[in-house]
C-alpha positions in Angstrom: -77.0 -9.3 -90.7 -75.1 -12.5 -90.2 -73.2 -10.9 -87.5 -76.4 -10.4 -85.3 -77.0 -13.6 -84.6 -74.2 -13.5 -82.1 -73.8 -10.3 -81.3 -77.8 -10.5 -79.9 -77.2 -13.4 -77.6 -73.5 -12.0 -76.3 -75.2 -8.6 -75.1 -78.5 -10.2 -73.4 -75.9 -12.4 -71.6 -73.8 -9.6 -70.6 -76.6 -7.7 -69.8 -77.8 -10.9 -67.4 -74.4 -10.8 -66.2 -74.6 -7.2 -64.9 -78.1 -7.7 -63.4 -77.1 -11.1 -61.5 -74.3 -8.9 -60.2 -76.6 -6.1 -59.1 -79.0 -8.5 -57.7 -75.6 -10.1 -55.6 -74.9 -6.9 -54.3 -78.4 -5.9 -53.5 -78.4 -9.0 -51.3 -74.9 -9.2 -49.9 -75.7 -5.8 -48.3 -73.5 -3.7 -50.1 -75.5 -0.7 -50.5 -76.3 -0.4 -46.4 -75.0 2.8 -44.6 -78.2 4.2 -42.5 -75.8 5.4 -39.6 -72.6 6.7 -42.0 -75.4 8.8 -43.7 -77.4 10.2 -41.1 -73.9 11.4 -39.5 -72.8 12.4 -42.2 -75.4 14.7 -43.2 -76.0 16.4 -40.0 -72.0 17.2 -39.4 -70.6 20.6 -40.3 -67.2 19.1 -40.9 -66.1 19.0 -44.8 -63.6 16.5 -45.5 -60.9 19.0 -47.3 -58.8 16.0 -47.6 -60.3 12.4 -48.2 -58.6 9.0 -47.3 -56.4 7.9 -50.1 
């Protein structure tokens, strides 16, 4: 039980950790590709052999 009192407060700042990150690259744009999808969806071309 002893051992809760840190493990507790190390996960919820983990957990904060992840979710500032997130938030950063919610922000920074990361997650933006209107044009790459709308291409990409319409093309009959499959990409057999990606970019290393």
């Amino acid at each position: 039980m002893e051992m809760l009192v840190y493990l507790i407060p190390i996960s919820l700042f983990l957990g904060g950790l992840g979710l500032a990150a997130f938030f950063w690259a919610l922000r920074s744009r990361q997650f933006d590709d209107p044009e790459g999808d709308s291409r990409r969806i319409l093309s009959d071309d499959w990409d057999d052999h990606p970019r290393p």
